[in-house]
LOVEXTI-356285 format. One record per atom (N, C-alpha, C, O): residue number from 1; residue in one letter; z, x, y. Coordinates in nm, 4 decimals. Layout:
N
(r NUM, "a", (Z, X, Y))
...
This chain:
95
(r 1, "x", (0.0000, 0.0840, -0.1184))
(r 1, "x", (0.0000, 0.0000, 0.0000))
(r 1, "x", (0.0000, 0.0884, 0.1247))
(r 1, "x", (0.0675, 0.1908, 0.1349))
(r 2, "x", (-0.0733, 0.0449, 0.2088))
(r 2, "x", (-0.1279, 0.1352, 0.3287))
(r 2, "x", (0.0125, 0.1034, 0.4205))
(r 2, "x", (0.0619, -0.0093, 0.4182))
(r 3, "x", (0.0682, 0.2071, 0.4964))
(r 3, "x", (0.1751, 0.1485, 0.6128))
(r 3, "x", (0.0682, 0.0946, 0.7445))
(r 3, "x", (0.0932, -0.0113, 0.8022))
(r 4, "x", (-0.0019, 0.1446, 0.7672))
(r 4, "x", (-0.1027, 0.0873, 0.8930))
(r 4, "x", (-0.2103, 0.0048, 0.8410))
(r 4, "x", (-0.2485, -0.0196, 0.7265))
(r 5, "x", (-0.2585, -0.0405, 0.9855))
(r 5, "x", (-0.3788, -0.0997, 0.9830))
(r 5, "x", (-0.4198, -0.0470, 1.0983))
(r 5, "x", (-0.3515, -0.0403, 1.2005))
(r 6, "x", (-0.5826, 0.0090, 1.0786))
(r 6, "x", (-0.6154, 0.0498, 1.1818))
(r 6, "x", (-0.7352, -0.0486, 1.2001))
(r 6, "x", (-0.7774, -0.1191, 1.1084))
(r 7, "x", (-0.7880, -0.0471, 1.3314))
(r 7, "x", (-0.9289, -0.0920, 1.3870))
(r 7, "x", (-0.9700, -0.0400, 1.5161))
(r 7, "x", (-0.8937, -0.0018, 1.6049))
(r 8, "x", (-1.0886, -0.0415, 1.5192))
(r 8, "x", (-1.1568, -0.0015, 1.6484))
(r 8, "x", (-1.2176, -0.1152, 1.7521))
(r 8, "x", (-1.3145, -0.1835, 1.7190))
(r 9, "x", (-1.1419, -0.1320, 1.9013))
(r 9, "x", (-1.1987, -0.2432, 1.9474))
(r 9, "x", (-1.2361, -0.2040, 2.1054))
(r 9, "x", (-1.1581, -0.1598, 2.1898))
(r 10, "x", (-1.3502, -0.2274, 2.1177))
(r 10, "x", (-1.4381, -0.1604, 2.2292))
(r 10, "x", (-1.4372, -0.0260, 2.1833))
(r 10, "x", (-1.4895, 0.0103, 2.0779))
(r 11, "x", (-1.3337, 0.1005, 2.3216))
(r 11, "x", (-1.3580, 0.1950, 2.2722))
(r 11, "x", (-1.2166, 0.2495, 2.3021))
(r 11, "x", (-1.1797, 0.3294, 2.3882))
(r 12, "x", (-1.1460, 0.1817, 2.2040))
(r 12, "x", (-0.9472, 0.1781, 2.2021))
(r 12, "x", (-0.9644, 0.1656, 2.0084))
(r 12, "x", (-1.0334, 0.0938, 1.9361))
(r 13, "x", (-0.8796, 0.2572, 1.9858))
(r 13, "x", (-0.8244, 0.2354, 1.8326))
(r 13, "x", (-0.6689, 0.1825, 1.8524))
(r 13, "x", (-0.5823, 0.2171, 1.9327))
(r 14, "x", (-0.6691, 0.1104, 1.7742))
(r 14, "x", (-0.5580, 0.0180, 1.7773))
(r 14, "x", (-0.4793, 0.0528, 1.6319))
(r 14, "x", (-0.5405, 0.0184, 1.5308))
(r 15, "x", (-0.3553, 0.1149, 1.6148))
(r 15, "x", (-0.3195, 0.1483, 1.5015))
(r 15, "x", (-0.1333, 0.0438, 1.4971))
(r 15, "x", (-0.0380, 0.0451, 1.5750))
(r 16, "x", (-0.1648, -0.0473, 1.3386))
(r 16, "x", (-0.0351, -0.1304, 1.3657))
(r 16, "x", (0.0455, -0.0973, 1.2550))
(r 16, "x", (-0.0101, -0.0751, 1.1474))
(r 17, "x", (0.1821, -0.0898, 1.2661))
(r 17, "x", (0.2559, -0.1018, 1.1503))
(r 17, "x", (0.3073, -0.1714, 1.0356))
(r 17, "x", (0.4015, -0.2470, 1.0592))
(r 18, "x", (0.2714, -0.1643, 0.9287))
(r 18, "x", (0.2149, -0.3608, 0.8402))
(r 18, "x", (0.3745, -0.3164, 0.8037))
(r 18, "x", (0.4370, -0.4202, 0.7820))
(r 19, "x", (0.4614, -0.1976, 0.7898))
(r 19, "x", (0.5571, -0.2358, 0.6526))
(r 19, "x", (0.7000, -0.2831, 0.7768))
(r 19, "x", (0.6983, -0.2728, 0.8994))
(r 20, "x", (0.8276, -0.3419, 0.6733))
(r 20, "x", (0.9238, -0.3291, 0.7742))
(r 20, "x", (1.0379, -0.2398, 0.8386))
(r 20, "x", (1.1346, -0.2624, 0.9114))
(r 21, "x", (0.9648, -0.0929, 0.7597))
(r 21, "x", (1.0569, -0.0073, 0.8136))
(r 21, "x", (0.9903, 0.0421, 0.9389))
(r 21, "x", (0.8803, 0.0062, 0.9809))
(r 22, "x", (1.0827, 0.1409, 0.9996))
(r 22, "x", (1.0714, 0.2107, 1.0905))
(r 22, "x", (1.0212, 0.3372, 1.0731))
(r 22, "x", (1.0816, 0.4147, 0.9989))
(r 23, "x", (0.8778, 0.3855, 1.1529))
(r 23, "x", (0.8424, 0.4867, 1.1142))
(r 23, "x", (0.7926, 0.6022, 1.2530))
(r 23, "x", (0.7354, 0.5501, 1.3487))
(r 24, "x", (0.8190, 0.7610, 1.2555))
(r 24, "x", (0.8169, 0.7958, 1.3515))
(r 24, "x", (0.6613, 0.8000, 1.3688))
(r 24, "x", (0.6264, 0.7627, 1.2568))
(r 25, "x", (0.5625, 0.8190, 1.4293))
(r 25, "x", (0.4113, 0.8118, 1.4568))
(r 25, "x", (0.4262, 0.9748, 1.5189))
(r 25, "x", (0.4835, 0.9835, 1.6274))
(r 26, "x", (0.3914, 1.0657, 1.4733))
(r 26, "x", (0.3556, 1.2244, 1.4611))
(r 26, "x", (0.2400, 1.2161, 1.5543))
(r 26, "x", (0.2557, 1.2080, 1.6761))
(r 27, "x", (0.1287, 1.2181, 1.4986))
(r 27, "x", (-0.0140, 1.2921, 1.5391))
(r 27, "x", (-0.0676, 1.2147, 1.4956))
(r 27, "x", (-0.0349, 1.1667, 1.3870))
(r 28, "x", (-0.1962, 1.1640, 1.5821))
(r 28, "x", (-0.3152, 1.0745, 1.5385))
(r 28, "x", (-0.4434, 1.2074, 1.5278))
(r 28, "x", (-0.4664, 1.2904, 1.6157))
(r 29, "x", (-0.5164, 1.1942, 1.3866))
(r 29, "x", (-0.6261, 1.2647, 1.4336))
(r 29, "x", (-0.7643, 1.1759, 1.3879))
(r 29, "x", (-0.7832, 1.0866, 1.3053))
(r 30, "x", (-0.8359, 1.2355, 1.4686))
(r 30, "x", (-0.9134, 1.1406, 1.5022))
(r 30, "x", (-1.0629, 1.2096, 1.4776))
(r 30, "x", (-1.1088, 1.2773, 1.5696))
(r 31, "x", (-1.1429, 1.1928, 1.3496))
(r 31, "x", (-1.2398, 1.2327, 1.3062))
(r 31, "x", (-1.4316, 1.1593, 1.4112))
(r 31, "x", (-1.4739, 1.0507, 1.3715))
(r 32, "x", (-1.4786, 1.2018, 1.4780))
(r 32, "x", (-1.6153, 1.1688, 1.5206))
(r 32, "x", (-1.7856, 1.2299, 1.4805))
(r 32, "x", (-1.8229, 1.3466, 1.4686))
(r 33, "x", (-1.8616, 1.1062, 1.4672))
(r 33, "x", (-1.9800, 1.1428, 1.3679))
(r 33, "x", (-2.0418, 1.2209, 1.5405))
(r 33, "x", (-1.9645, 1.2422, 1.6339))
(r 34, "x", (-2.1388, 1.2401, 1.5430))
(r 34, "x", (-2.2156, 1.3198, 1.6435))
(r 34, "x", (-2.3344, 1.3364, 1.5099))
(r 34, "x", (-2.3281, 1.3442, 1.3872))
(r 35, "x", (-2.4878, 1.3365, 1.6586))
(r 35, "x", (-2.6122, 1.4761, 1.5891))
(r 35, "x", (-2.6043, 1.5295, 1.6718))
(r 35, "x", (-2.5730, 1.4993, 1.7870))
(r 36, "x", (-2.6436, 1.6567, 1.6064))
(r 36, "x", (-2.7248, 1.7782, 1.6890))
(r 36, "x", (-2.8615, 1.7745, 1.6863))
(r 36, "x", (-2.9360, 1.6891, 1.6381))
(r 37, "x", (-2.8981, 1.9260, 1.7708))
(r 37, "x", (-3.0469, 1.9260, 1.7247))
(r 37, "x", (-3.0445, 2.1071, 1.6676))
(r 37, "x", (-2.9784, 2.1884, 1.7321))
(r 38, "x", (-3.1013, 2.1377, 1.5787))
(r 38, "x", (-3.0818, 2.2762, 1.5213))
(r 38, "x", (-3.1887, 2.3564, 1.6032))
(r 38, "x", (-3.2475, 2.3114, 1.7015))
(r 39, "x", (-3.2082, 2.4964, 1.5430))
(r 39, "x", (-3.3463, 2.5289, 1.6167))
(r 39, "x", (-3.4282, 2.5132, 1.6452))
(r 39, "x", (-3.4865, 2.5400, 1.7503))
(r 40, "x", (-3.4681, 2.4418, 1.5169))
(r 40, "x", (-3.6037, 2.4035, 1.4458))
(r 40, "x", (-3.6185, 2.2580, 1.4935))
(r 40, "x", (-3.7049, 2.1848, 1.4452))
(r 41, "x", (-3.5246, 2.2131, 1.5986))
(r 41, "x", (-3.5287, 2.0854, 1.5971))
(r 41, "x", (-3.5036, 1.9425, 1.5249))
(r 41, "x", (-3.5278, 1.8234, 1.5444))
(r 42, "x", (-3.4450, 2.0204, 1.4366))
(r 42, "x", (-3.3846, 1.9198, 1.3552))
(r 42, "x", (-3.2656, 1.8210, 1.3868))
(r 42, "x", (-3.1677, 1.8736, 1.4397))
(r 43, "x", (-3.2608, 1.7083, 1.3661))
(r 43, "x", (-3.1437, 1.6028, 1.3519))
(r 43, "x", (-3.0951, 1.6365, 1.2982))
(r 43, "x", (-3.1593, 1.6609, 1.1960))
(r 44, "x", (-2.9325, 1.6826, 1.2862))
(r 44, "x", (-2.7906, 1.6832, 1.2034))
(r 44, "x", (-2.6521, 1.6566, 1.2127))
(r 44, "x", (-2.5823, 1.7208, 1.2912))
(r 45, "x", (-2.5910, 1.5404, 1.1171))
(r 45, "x", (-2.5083, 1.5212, 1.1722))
(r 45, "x", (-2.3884, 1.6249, 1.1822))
(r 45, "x", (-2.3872, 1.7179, 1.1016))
(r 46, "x", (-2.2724, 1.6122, 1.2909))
(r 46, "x", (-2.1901, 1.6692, 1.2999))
(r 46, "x", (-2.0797, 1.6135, 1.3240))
(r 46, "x", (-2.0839, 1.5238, 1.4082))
(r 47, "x", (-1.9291, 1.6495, 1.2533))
(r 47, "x", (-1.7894, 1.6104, 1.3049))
(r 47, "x", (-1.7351, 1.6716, 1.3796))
(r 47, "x", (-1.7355, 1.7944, 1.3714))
(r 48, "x", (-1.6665, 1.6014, 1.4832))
(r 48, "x", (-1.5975, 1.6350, 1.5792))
(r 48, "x", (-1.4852, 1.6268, 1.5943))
(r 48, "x", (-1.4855, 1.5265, 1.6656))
(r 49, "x", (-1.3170, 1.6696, 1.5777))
(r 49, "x", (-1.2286, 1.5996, 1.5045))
(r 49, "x", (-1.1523, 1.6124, 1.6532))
(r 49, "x", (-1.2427, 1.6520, 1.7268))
(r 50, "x", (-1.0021, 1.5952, 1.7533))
(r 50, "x", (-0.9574, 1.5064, 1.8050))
(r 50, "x", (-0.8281, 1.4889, 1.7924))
(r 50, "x", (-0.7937, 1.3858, 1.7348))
(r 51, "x", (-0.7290, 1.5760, 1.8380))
(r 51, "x", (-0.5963, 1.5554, 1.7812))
(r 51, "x", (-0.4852, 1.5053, 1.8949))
(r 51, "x", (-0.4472, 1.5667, 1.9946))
(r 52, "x", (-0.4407, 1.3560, 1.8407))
(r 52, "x", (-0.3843, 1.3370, 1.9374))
(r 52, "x", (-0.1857, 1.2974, 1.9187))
(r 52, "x", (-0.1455, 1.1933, 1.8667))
(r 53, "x", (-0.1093, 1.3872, 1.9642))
(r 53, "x", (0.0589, 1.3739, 2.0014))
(r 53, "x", (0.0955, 1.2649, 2.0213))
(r 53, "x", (0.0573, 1.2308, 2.1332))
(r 54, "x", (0.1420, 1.2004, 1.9800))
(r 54, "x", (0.2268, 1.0613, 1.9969))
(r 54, "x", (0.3840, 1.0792, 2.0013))
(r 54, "x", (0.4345, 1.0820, 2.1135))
(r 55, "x", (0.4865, 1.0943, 1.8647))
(r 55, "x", (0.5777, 1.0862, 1.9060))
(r 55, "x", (0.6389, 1.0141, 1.9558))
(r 55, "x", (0.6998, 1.0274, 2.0619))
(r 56, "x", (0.6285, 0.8567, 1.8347))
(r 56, "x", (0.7003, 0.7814, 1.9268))
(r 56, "x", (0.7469, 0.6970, 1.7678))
(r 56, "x", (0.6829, 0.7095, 1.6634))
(r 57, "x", (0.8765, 0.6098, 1.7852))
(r 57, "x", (0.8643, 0.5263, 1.6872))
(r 57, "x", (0.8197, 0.4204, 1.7135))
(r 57, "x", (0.8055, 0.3693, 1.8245))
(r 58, "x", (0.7839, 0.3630, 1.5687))
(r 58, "x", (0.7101, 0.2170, 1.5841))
(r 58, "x", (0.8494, 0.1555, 1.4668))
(r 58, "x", (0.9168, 0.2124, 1.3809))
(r 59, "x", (0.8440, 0.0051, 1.5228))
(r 59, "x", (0.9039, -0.0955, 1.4338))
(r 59, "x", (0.7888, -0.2291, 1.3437))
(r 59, "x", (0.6880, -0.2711, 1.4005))
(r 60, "x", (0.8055, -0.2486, 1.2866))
(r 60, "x", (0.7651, -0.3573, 1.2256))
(r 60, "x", (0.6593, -0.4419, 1.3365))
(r 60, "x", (0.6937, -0.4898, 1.4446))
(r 61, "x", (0.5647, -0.4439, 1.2947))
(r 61, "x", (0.4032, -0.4985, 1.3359))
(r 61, "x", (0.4293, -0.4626, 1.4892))
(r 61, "x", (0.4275, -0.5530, 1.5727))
(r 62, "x", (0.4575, -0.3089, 1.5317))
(r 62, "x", (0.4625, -0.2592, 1.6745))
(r 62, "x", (0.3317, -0.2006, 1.6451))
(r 62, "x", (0.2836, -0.1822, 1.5333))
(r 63, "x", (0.2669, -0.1667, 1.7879))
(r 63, "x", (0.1339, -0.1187, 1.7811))
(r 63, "x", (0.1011, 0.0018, 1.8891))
(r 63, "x", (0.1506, -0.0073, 2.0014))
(r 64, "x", (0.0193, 0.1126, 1.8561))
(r 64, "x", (-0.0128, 0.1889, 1.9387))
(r 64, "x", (-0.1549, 0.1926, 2.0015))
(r 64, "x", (-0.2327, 0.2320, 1.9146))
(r 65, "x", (-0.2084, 0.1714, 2.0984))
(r 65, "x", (-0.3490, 0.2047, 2.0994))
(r 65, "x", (-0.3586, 0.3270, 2.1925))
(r 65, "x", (-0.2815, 0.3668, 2.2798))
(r 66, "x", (-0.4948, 0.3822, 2.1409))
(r 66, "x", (-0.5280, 0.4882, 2.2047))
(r 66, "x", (-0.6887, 0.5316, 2.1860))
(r 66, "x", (-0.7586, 0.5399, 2.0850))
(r 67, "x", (-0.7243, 0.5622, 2.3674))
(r 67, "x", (-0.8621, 0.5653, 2.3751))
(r 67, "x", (-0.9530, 0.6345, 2.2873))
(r 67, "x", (-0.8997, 0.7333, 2.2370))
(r 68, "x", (-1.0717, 0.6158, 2.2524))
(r 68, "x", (-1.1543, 0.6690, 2.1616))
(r 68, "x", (-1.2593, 0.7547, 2.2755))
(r 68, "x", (-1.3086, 0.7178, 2.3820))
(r 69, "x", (-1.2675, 0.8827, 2.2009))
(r 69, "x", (-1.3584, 0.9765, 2.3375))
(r 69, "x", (-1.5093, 0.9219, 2.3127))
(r 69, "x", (-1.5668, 0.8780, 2.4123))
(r 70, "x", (-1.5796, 0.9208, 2.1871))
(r 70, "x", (-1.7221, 0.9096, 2.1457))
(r 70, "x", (-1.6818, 0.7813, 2.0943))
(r 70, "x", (-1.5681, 0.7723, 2.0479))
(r 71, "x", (-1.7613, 0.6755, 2.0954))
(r 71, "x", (-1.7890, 0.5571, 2.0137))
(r 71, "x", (-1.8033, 0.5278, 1.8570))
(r 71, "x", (-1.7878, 0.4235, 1.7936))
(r 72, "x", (-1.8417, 0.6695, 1.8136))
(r 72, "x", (-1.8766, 0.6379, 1.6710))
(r 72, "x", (-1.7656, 0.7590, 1.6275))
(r 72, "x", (-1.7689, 0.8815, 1.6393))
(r 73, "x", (-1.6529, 0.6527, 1.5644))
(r 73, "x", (-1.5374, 0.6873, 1.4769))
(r 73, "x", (-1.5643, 0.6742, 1.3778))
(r 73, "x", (-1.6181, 0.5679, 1.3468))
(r 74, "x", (-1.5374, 0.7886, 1.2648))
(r 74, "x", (-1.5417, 0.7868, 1.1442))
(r 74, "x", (-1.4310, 0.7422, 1.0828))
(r 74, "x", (-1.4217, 0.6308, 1.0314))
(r 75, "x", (-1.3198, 0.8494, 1.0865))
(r 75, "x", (-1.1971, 0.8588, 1.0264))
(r 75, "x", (-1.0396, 0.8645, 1.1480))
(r 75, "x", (-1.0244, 0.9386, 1.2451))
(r 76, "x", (-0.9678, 0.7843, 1.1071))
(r 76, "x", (-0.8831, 0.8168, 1.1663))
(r 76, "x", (-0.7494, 0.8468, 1.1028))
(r 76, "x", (-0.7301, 0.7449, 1.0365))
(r 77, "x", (-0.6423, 0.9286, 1.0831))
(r 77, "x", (-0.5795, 0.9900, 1.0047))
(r 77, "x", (-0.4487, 1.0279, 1.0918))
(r 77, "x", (-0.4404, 1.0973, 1.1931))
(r 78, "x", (-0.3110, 0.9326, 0.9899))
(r 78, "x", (-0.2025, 0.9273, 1.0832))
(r 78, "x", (-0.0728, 0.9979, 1.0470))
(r 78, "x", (-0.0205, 0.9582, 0.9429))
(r 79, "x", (-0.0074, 1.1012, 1.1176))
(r 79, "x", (0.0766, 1.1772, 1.0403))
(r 79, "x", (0.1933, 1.0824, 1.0812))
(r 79, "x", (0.1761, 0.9987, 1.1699))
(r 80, "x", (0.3134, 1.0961, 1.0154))
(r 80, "x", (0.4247, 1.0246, 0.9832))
(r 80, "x", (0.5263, 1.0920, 0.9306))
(r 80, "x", (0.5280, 1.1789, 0.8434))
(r 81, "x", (0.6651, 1.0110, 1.0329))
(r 81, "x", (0.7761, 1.0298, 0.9402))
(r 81, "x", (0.8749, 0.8925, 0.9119))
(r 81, "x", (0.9208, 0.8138, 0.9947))
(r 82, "x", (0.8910, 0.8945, 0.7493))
(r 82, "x", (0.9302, 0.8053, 0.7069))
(r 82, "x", (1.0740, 0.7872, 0.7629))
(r 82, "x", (1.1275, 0.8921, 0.7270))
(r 83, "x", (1.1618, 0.7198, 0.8257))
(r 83, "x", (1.3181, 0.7465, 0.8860))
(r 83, "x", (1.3872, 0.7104, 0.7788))
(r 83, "x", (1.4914, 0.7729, 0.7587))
(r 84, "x", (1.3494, 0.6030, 0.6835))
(r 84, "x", (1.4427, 0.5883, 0.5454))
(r 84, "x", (1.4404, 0.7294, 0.5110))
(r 84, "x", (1.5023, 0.8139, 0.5757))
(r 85, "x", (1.3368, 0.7663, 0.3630))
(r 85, "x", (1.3351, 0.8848, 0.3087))
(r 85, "x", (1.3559, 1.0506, 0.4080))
(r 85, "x", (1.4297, 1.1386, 0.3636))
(r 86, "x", (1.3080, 1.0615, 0.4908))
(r 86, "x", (1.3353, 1.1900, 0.5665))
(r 86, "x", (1.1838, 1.2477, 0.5469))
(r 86, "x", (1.1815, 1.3588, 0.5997))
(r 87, "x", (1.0853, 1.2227, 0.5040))
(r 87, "x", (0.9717, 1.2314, 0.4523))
(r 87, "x", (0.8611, 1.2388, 0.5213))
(r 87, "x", (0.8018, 1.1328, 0.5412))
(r 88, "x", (0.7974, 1.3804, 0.5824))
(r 88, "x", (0.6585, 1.3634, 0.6205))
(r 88, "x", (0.5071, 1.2922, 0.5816))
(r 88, "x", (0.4469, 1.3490, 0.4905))
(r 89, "x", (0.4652, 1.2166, 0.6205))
(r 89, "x", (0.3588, 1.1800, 0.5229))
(r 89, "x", (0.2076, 1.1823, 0.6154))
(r 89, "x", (0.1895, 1.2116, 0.7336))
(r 90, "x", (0.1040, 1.1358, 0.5018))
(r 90, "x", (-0.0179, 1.1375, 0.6303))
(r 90, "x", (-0.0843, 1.0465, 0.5169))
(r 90, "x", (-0.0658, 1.0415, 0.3953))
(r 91, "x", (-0.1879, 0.9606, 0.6229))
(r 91, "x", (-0.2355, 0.8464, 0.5861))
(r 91, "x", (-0.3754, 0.8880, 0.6587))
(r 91, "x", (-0.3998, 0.9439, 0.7656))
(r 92, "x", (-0.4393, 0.8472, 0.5758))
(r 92, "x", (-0.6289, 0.8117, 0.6100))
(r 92, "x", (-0.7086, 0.7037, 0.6465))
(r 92, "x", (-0.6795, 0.6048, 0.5793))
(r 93, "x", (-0.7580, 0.6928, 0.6909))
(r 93, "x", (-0.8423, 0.5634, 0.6996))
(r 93, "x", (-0.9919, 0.5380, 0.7232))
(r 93, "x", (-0.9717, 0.4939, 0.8364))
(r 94, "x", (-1.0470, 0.5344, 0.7180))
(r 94, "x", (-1.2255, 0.5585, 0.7189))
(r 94, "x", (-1.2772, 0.4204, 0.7930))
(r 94, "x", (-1.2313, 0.3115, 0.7587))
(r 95, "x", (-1.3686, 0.4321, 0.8891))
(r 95, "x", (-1.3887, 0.3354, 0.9813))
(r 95, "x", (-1.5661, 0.3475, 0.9600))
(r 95, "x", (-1.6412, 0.2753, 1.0256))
């Protein structure tokens, strides 16, 4: 069972807390698709990743949003500390 729910709305990611504990919110990182163009002129895609400090707790269906730099989000990936267990954790999410 996932502790978040994330979504992307306009160009704000909105990350909520589904469980009822209390959890500290670490670091959001924040994965972006991009192309390039190579020498040769080629199309390729590229990731751009995005790390963002929070540091804050969340309670039960509390929510954080935070701006998105490029429009096209791939992944967004949330570090955590559990305040029951004492427990670092990190969570994924693919958009």
């Amino acid at each position: 069972m996932n502790v978040f729910s994330v979504k992307k709305d306009a160009n704000k990611i909105i990350i909520l807390n589904t469980t009822p504990k209390k959890v500290l919110l670490r670091l959001i990182l924040v994965t972006y698709e991009v192309s390039t163009l190579t020498y040769d002129q080629e199309r390729v895609p590229k990731m751009l990743h995005d790390e963002i400090f929070i540091n804050k707790e969340l309670k039960e269906n509390e929510k954080v949003e935070i701006n998105a730099t490029i429009d096209n989000v791939k992944k967004v990936s949330i570090v955590y500390k559990d305040l029951e267990n004492e427990v670092t954790l990190r969570e994924d999410h693919e958009l």
